[in-house]
N, C-alpha and C positions, 0 to 999 in steps of 0.2 A: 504494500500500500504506500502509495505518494507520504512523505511524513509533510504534516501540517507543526505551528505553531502552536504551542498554548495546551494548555490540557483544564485548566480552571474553570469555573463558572463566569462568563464574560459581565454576567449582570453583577458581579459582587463591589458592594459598594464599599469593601474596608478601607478607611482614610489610607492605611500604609500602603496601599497597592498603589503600583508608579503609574502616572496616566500612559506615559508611553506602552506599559507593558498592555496595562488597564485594553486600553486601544486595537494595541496587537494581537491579544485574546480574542477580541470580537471577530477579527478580521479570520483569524483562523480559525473559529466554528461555522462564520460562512464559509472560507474554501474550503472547509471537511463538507460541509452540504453540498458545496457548487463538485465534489470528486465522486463522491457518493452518486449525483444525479448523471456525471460524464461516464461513471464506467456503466451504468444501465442502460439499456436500448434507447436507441432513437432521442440523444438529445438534442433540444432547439436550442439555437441560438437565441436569446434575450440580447436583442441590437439599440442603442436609443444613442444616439448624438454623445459622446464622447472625448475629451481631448486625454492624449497617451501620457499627459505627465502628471495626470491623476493616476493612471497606474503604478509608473516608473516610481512615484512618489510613493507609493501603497507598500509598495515591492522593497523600499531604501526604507522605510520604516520598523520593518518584519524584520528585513536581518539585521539591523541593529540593534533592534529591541533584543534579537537571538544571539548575537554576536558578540555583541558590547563590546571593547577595544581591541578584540581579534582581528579585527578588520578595518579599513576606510575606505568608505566609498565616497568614489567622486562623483558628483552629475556636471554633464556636458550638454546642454538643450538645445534645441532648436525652437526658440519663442515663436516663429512664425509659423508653427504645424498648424493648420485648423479641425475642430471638431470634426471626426468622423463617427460612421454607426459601424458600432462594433458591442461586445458582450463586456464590459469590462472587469465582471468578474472573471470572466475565462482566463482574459489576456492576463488577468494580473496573477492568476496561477500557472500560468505559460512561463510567464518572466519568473516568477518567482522560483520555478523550479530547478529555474536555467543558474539565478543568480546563488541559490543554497547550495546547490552542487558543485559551482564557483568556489566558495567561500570553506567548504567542507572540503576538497582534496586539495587547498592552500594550506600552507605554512599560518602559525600564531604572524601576525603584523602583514598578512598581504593587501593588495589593492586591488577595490573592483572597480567600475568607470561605468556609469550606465551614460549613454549618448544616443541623443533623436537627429537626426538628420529627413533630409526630402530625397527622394528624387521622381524626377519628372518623365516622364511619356518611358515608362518603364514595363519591360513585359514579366508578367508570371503567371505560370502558368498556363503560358501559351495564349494568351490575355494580353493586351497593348492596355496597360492603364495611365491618366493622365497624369498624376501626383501617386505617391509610392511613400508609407513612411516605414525609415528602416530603423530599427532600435537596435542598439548593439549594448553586449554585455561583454565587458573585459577585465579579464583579471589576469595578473602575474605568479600565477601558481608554475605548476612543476608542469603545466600539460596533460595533453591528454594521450594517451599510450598509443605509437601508430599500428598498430596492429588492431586498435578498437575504431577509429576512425571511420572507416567505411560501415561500422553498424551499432553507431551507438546511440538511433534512433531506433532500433530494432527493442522491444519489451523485454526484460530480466539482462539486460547487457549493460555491467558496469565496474567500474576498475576497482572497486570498494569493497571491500568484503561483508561490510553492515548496510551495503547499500541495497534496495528493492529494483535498481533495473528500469522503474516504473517513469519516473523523472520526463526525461525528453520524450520518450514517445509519447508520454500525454501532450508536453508541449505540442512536439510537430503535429498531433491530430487537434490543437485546438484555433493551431494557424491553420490545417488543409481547411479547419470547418468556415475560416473568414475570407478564405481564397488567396492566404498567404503560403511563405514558404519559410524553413527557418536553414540558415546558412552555418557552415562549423568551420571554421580554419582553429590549430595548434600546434606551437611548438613550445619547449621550454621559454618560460618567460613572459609567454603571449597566448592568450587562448581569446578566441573570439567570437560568440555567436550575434549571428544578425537576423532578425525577426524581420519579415517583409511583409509589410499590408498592403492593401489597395486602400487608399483615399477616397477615390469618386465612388460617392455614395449613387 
């Protein structure tokens, strides 16, 4: 099973519970609901006007609340993305699976970088779309092992031994469900996924 955030009761209202964490609870008995409804038959898409750095933001919140000075992540934006319709509960379990599993085969003190850029009259899919937004998630970990590379979008495939395998392939099926794609380059030092949406709603 995908591991979610949080195991507490997210309504608990004890003064000493930290907001951040407070927060980050809630967010992850939604995405235990939003994984639970993805791995059962036939899930819809819930689409409504959305801009991605409410996700990206959702996602930098979760792993710090889980990380706390293990990690730094930077954001890199693109202020000029406009609203598109997309699920963003999905997307923010897409990303966030991408960025835990980041953060989980680094070293104590490494660096993630989440970044939005555009790009324009771009195909996926075999699709000519006019705006394209591409979110990358990078971090300076050890890599990913070349011999995994070619499948480790494939379910139960992962370099970890406490790991479920489950991770990306949720990811890549919740971009195929948006009409996106998600991209992997790695080497020592550098690893880098890039999530590709179509824009034109």
């Amino acid at each position: 099973m995908v591991r979610l955030l949080g195991k507490g009761n997210p309504n608990n209202t004890d003064g000493s519970t930290d907001p951040a964490l407070k927060g980050a609870a809630v967010w992850a008995h939604r995405l235990q609901a939003l994984v639970d409804r993805l791995l059962g038959p036939r899930e819809s898409l819930d689409k409504r006007p959305m801009n991605v750095h409410e996700v990206t933001e959702r996602v930098r919140q979760l792993i710090e609340a889980e990380a706390g000075k293990s990690i730094t992540v930077t954001r890199d934006y693109d202020p000029s993305l406009p609203e598109f319709d997309a699920d963003a509960d999905q997307l923010t379990q897409a990303v966030l699976n991408i960025a835990r599993n980041a953060w989980e085969a680094s070293p104590i003190g490494c660096s993630l970088t989440i970044r939005t850029r555009s790009k324009r009259q771009y195909t996926l899919n075999g699709q000519r779309h006019k705006l394209v937004c591409a979110l990358e998630i990078i971090d300076d970990g050890p890599g990913i092992p070349e011999d995994l590379m070619s499948s480790i979008f494939l379910p139960m495939v992962t370099s970890r031994p406490e790991g479920s395998g489950l991770g990306l392939s949720l990811s890549q099926m919740i971009l195929t469900r948006h009409g996106g794609v998600i991209q992997a380059s790695s080497q020592p030092g550098h690893t880098c996924f890039t999530l590709l949406l179509p824009m034109d709603n």
